[in-house]
LUMGUZA-379937 format. One record per residue (C-alpha): residue in three letters; residue number from 0; x, y, z. Coordinates in nm, 4 decimals. Example, Ala and Ser with C-alpha at 12.3 -4.5 7.8 and 13.67 -1.06 7.14 Angstrom:
2
['ALA',0,[1.2300,-0.4500,0.7800]]
['SER',1,[1.3670,-0.1060,0.7140]]
***
This chain:
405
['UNK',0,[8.7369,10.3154,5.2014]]
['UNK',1,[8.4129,10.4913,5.1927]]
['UNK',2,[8.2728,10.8329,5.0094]]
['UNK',3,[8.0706,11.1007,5.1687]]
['UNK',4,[7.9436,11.4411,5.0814]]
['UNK',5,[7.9813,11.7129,5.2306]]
['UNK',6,[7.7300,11.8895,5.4784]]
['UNK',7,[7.5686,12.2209,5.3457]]
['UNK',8,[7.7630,12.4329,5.6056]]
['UNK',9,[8.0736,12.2774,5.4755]]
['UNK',10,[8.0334,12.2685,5.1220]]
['UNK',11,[8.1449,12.6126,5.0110]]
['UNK',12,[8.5242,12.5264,5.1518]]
['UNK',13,[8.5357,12.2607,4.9118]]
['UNK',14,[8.5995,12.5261,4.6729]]
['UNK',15,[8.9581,12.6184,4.8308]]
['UNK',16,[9.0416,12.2846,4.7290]]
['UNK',17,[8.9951,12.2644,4.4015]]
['UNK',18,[9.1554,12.5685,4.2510]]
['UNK',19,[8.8913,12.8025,4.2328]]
['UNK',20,[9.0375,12.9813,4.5637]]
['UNK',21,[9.3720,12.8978,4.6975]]
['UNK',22,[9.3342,13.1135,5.0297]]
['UNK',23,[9.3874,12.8576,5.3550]]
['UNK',24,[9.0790,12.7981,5.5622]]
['UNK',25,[9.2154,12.6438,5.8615]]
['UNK',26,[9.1874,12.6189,6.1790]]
['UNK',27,[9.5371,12.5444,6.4024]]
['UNK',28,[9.5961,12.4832,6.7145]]
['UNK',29,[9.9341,12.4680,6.9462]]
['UNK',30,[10.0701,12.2914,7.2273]]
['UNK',31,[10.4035,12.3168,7.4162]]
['UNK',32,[10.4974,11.9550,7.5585]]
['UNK',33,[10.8490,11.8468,7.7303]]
['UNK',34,[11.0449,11.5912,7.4860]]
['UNK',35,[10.8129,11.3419,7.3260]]
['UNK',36,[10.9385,11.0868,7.1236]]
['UNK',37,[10.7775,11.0807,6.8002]]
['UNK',38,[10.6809,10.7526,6.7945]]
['UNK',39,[10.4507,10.8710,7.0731]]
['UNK',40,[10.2753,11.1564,6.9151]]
['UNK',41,[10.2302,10.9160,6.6217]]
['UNK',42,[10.0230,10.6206,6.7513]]
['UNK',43,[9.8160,10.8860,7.0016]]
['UNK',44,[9.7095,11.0867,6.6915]]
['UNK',45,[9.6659,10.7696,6.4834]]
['UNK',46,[9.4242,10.6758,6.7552]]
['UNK',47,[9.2147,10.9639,6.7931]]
['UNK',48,[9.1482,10.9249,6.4185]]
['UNK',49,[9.0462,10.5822,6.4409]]
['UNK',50,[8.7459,10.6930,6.6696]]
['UNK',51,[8.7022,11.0045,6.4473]]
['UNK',52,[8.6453,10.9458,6.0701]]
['UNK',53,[8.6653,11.2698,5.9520]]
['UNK',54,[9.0253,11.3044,6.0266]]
['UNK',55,[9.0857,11.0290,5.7627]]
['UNK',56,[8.9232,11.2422,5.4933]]
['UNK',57,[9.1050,11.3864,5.1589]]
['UNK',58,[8.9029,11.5464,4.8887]]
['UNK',59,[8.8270,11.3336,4.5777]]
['UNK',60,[8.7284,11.5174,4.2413]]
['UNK',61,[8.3650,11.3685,4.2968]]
['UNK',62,[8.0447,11.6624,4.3425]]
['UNK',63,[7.8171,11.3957,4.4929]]
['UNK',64,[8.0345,11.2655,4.7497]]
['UNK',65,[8.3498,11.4556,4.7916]]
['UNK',66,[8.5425,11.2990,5.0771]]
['UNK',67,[8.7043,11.0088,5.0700]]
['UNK',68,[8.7296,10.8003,5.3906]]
['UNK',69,[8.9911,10.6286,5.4303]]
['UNK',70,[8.9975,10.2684,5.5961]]
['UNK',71,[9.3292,10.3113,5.7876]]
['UNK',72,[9.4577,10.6619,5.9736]]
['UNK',73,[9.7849,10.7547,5.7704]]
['UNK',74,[9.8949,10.9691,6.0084]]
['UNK',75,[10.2513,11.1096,5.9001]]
['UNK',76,[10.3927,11.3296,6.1438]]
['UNK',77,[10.6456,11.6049,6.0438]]
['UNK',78,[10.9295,11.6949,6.2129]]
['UNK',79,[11.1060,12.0035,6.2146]]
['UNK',80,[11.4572,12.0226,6.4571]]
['UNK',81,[11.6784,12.3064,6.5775]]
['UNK',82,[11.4068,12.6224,6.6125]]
['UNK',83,[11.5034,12.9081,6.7564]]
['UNK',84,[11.1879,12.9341,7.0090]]
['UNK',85,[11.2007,13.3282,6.9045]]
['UNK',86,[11.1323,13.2156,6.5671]]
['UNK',87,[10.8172,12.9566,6.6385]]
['UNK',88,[10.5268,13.2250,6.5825]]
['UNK',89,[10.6692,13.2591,6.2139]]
['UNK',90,[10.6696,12.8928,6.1983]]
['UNK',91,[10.3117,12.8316,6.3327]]
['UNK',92,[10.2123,13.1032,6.0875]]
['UNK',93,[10.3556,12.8595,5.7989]]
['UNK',94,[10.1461,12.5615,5.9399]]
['UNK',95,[9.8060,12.8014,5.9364]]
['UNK',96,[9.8728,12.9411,5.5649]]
['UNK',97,[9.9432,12.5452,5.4235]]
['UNK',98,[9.6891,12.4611,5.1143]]
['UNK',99,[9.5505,12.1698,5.1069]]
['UNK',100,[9.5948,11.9557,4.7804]]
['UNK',101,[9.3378,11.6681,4.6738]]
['UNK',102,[9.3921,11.2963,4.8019]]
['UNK',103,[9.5689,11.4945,5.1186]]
['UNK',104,[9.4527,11.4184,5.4373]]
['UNK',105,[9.2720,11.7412,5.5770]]
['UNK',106,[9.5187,11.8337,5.8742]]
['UNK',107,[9.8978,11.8679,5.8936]]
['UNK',108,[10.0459,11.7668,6.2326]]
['UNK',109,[10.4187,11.8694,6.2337]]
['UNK',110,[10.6083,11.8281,6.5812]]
['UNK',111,[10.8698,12.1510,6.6478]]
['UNK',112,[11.1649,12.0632,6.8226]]
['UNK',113,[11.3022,12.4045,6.9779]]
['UNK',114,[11.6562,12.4810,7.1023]]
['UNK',115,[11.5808,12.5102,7.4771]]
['UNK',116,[11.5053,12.1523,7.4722]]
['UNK',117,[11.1072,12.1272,7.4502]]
['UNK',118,[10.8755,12.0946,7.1417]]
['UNK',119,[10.5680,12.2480,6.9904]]
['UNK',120,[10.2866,12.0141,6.8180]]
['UNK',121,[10.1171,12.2252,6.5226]]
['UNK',122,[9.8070,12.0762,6.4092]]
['UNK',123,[9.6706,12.2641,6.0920]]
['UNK',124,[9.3487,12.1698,6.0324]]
['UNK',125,[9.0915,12.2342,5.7479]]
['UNK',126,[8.8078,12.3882,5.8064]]
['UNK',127,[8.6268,12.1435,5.6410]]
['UNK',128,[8.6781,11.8633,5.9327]]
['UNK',129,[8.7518,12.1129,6.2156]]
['UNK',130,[8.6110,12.4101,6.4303]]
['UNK',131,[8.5195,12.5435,6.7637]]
['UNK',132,[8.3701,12.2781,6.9389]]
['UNK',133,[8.5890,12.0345,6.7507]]
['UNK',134,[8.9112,12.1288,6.9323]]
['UNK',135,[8.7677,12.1307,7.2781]]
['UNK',136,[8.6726,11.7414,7.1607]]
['UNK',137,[9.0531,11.6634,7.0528]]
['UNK',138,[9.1882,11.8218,7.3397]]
['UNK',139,[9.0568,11.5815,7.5794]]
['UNK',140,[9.1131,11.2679,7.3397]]
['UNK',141,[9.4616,11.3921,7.3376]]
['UNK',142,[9.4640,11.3565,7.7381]]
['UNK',143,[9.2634,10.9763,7.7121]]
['UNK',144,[9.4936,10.7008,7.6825]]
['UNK',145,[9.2341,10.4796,7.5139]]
['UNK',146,[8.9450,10.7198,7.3642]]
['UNK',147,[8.5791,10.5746,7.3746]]
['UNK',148,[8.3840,10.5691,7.0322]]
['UNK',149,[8.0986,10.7602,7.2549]]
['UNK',150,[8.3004,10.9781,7.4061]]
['UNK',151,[8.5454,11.0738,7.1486]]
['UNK',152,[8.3975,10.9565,6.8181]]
['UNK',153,[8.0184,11.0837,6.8516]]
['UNK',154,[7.7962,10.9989,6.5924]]
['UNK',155,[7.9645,10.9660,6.2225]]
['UNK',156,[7.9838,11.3079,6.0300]]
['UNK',157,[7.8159,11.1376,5.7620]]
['UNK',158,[7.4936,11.1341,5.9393]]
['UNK',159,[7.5192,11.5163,5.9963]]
['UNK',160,[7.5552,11.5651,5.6475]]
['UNK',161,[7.2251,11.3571,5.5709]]
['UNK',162,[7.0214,11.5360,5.8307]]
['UNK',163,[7.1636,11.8478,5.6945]]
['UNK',164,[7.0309,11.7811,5.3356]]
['UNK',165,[6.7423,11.5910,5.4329]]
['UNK',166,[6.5840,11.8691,5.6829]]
['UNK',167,[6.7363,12.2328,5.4308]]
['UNK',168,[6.6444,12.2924,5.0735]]
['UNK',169,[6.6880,12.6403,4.8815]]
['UNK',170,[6.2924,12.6729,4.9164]]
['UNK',171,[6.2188,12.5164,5.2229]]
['UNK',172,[6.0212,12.6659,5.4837]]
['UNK',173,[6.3435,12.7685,5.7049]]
['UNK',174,[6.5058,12.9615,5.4166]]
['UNK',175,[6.1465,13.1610,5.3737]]
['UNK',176,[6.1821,13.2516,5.7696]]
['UNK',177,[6.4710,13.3603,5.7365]]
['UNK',178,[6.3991,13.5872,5.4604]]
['UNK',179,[6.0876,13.7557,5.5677]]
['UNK',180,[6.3323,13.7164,5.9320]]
['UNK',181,[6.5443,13.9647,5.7921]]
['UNK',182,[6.2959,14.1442,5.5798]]
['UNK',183,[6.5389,14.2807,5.2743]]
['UNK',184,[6.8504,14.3194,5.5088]]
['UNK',185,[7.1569,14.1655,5.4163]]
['UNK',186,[7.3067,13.8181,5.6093]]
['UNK',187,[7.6539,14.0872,5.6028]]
['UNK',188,[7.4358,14.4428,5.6799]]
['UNK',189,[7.7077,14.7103,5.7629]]
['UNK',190,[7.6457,14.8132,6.1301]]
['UNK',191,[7.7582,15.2389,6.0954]]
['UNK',192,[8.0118,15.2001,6.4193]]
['UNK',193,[8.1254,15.5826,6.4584]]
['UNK',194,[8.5090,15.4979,6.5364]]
['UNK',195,[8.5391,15.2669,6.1681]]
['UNK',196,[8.7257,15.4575,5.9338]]
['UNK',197,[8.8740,15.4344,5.6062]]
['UNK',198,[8.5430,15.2730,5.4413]]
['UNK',199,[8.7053,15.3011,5.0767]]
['UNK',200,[8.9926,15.1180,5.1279]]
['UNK',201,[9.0286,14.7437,5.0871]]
['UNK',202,[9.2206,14.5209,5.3434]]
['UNK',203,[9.6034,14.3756,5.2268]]
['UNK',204,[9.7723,14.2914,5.5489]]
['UNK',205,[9.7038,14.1327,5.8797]]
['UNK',206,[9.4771,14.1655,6.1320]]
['UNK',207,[9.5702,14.2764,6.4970]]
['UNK',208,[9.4123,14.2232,6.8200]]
['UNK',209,[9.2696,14.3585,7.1011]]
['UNK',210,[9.1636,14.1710,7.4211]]
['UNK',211,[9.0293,14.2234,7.7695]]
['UNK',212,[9.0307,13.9710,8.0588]]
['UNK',213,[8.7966,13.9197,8.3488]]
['UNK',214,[8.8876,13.6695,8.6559]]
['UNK',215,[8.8521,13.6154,9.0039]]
['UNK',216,[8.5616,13.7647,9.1940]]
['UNK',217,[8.4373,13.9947,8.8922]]
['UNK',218,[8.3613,13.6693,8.7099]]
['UNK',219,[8.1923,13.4983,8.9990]]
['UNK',220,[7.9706,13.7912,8.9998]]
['UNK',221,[7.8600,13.7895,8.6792]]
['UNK',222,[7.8259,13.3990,8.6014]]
['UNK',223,[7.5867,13.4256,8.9525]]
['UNK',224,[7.3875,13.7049,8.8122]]
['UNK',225,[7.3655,13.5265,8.4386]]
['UNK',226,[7.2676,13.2014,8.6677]]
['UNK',227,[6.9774,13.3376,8.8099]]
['UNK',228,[6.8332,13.4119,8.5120]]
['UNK',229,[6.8783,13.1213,8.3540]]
['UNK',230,[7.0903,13.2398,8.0638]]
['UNK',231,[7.4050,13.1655,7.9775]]
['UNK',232,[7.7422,13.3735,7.9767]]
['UNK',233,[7.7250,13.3678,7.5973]]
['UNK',234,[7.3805,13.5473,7.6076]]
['UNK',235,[7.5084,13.8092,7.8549]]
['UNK',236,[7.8245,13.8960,7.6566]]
['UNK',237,[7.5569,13.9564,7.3079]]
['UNK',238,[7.3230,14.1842,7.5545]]
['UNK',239,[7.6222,14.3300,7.6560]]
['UNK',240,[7.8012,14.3910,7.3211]]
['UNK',241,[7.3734,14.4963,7.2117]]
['UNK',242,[7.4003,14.7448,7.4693]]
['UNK',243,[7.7365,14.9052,7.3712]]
['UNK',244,[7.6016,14.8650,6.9436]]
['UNK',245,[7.3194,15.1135,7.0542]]
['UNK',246,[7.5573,15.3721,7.2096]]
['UNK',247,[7.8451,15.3473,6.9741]]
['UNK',248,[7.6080,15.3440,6.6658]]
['UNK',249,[7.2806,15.5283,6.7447]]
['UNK',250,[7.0871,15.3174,6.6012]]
['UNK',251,[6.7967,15.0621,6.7553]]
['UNK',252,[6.8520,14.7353,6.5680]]
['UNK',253,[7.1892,14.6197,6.4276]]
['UNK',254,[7.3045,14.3128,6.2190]]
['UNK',255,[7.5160,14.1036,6.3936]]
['UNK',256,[7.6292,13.7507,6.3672]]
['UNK',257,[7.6742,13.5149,6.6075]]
['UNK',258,[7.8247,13.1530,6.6153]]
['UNK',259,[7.5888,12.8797,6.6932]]
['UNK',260,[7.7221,12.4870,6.7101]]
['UNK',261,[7.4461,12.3609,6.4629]]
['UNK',262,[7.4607,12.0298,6.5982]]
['UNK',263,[7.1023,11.8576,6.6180]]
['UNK',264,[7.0796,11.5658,6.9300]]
['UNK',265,[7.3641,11.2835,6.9691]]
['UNK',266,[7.6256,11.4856,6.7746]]
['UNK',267,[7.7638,11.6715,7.0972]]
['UNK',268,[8.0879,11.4347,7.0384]]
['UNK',269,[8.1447,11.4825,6.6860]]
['UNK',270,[8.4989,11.6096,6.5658]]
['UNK',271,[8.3988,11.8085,6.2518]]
['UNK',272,[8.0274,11.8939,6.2511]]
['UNK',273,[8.1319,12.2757,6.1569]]
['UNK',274,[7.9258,12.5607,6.3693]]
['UNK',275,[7.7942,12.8295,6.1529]]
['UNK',276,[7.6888,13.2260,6.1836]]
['UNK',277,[7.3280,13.3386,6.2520]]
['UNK',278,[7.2079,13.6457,6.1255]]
['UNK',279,[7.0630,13.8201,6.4288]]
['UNK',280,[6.8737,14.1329,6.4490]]
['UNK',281,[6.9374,14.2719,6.7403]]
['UNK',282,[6.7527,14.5577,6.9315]]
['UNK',283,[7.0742,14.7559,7.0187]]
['UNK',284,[6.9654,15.0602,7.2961]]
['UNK',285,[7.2231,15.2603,7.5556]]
['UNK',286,[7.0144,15.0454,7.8375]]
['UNK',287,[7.1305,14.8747,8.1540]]
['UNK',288,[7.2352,14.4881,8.0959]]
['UNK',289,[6.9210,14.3876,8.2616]]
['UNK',290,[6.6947,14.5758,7.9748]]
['UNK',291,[6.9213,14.4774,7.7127]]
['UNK',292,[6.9325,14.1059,7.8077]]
['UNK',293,[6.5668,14.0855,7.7879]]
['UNK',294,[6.5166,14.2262,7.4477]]
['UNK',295,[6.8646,13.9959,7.3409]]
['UNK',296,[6.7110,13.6989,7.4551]]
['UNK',297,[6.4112,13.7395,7.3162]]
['UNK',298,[6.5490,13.8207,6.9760]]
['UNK',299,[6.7663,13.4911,7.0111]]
['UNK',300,[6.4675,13.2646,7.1432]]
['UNK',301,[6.2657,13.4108,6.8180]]
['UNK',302,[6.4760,13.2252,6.6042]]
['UNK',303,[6.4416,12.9064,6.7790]]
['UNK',304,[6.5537,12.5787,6.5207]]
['UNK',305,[6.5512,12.8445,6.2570]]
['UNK',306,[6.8797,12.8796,6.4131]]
['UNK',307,[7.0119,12.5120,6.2418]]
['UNK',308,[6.9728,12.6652,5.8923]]
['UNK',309,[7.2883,12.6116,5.7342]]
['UNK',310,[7.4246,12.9613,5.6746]]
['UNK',311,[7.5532,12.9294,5.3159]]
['UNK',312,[7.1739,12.9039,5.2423]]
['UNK',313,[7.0887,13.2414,5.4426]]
['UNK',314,[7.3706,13.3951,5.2465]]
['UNK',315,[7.2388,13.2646,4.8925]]
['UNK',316,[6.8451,13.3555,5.0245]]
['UNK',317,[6.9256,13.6992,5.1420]]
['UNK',318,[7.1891,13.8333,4.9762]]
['UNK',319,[7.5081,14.0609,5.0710]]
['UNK',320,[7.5796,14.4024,5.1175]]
['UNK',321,[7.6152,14.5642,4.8202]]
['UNK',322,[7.8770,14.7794,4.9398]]
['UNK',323,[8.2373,14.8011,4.7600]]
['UNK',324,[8.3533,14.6107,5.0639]]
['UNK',325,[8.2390,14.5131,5.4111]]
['UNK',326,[8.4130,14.7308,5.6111]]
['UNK',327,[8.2012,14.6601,5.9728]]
['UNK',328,[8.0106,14.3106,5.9947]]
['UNK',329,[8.0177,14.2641,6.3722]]
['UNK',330,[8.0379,13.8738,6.4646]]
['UNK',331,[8.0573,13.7398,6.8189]]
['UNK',332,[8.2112,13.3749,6.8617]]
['UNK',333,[8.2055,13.1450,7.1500]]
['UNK',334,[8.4079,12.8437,7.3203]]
['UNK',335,[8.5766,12.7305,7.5667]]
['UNK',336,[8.9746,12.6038,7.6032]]
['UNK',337,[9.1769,12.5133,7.8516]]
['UNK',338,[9.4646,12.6582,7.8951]]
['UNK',339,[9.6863,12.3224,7.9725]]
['UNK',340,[9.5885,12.0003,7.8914]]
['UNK',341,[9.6925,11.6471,8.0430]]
['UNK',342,[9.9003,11.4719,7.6605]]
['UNK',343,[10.1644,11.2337,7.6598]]
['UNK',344,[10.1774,11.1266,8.0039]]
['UNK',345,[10.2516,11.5490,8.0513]]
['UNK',346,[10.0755,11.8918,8.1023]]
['UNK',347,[10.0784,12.0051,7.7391]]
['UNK',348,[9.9844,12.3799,7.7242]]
['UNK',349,[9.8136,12.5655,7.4865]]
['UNK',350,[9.9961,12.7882,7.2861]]
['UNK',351,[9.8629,13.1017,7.0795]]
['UNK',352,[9.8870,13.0994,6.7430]]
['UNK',353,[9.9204,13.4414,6.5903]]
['UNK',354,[9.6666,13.5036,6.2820]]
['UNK',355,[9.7886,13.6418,5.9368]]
['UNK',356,[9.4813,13.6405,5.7416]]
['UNK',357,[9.3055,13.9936,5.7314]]
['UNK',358,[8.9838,13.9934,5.8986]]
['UNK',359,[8.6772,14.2127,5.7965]]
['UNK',360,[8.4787,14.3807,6.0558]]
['UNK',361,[8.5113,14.3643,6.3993]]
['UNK',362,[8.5359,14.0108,6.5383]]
['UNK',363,[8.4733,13.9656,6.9152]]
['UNK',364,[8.5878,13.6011,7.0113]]
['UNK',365,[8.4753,13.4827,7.3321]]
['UNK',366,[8.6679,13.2121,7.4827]]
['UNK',367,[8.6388,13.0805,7.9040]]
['UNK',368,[8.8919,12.8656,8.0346]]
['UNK',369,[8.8703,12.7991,8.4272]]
['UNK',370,[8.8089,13.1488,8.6479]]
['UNK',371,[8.9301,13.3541,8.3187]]
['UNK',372,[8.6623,13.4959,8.0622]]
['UNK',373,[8.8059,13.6686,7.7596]]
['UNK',374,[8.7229,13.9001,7.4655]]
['UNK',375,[8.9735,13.9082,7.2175]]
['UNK',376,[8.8510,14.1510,6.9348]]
['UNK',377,[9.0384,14.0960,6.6091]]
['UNK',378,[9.0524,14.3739,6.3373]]
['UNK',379,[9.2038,14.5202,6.0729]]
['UNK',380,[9.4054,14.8661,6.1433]]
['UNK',381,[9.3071,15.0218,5.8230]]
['UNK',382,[8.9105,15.0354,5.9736]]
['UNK',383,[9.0263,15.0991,6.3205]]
['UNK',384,[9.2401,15.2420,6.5692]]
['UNK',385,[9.3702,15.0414,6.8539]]
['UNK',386,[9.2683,15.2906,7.1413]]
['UNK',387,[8.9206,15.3200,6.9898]]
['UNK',388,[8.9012,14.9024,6.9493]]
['UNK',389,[9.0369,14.8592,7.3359]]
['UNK',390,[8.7581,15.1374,7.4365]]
['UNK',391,[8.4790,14.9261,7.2891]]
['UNK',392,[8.5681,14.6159,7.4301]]
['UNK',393,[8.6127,14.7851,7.7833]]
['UNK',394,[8.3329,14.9512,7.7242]]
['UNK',395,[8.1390,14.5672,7.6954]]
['UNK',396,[8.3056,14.4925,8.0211]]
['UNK',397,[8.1859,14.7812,8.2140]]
['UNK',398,[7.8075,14.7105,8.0929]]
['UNK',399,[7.8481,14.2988,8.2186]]
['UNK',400,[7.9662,14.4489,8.5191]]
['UNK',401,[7.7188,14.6949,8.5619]]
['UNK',402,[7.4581,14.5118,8.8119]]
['UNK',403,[7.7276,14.4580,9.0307]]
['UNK',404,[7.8784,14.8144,9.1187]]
***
């Protein structure tokens, strides 16, 4: 059994867990398999955290080293029998609201047996040993009979946390970029979109979704056009969304955040090394996607390791809004999952899991699985109509399609 602390990006969620906030953080994901036995789904999961520590972490009361690593995975596997498949989105929705309680292993895998004969595995997981890049990682340890330490394990988490707090203090030289960077503005500026509404009102039931899809030849186009100029699809989708800021808002620089993997060298395989926001101002003018990716990638190269900044000390450098609430902080995310995966000796696929948290601001996820790109935009229907939310997003698409009409 060993002790670690947490990394600065992760810290804050440490507070969920020890009464000070009982909202879930997690992050779930979903897969539909035929009729595993459970035995099965057992000694695969037990194996994938034997290659990755952090999935044998609970929280211990300590401040200076708050998870607790345990020697041996104690993988217990629920099992819930007889679902109605019509009722499995409720039941999902369960796994993703479960609170995590001290000297509890930080994920909840629970195999759903449904009537018509297959099963769902739910894997809650807190956001404290899980994110983005993280499930694309236990995806394909899922499909590897025998996971490699290199390929599956990375380097420990621990050593992320040390590099973390080794390389960021509150008055190190990144934190005083970042705050002449942004010059007054806040790491959560409101961006004045003209469809947000009800700016008053505070948020008290779920967020919805939006989403628009773009496959086949459309796609080709644009990953060739984003190829030749050496940036990635990522970077074309934030000149894009720049592009549609400066018509929808008026203005020529917006606040936006964006996710960045904060992972320094040799932690590419690392279940748990959380990514984190950047606060990005971003020159935001009705141009052409050409125009607008030049001035985007500049703004992004600008920031250049500044990026690695753990964002909990941008927040605490900066400063919020101070508006009664923050009724339009515009974040773009980013990664990739497939949509079926190779898992006990099967084609497990991926399975949606329906949020139930209200979201703040327009959120513009970004996800490519093979020949599909999509831009799911979750918000909350007290800030926004639906027509007006499905116009913005197809009005992104139609600028990243732009150099090829």
């Amino acid at each position: 059994m060993e002790r670690w602390p947490l990394s600065l990006t992760q810290e804050s969620y440490s507070r969920r867990l020890r009464g000070l906030d009982e909202r879930p953080v997690n992050v779930t994901l979903a897969l539909r398999l035929g009729d595993p036995s459970r035995e099965s789904v057992e000694r695969r999961l037990s194996r994938i955290s034997e290659q990755a520590p952090l999935l044998r972490a609970s929280l211990s009361p300590a401040d200076a080293a708050p998870l607790t690593i345990h020697d041996r995975p104690r993988i217990r596997l629920l099992e819930t029998t007889g679902v109605d498949p019509a009722d499995l989105a409720e039941h999902l929705q369960h796994d993703t609201r479960h609170v995590f309680a001290e000297d509890e292993l930080l994920w909840k895998p629970r195999l759903i047996r449904l009537t018509d004969g297959s099963a769902v595995l739910s894997l809650a997981f807190h956001h404290i040993v899980f994110d983005g890049v993280s499930r694309g990682l236990f995806l394909r340890a899922l499909g590897t009979e025998s996971p490699a330490p290199a390929a599956h394990g990375g380097t420990p988490y621990v050593e992320f946390a040390r590099w973390q707090r080794a390389n960021f203090t509150e008055d190190g030289p990144d934190v005083r970029f970042w705050r002449a960077h942004l010059a007054g503005l806040a790491h959560n500026q409101h961006v004045n979109l003209g469809f947000a509404r009800n700016l008053d009102q505070p948020l008290d039931s779920a967020s919805r979704h939006e989403s628009v899809r773009l496959t086949g030849v459309e796609l080709w186009q644009i990953l060739r056009w984003g190829r030749r100029r050496g940036v990635s699809l990522f970077t074309q989708v934030l000149a894009a969304l720049a592009a549609a800021l400066g018509e929808a808002t008026g203005e020529p620089e917006n606040v936006v955040r964006a996710t960045f993997h904060g992972r320094p060298p040799g932690h590419e395989g690392t279940i748990g090394c959380f990514g984190q926001d950047v606060t990005l101002r971003l020159p935001t003018k009705p141009v052409g996607l050409a125009e607008s990716l030049t001035s985007t990638t500049r703004a992004w190269n600008e920031l250049g390791d500044h990026r690695f900044t753990p964002y909990g000390l941008v927040r605490r450098a900066v400063g919020g809004s101070t508006l009664p609430f923050r009724p339009v902080v515009v974040t773009l995310n980013s990664f990739s999952t497939p949509s079926a995966v190779p898992a006990f000796g099967q084609e497990a696929t991926v399975v949606e899991v329906p949020e139930s948290l209200p979201e703040e601001g327009l959120h513009i996820q970004l996800s490519q699985a093979p020949n599909t790109l999509t831009l799911e935009c979750s918000y909350h229907p007290v800030r926004f109509a639906a027509a007006d939310v499905r116009a913005f997003l197809d009005r992104v698409t139609a600028i990243l399609r732009e150099p090829h009409r």
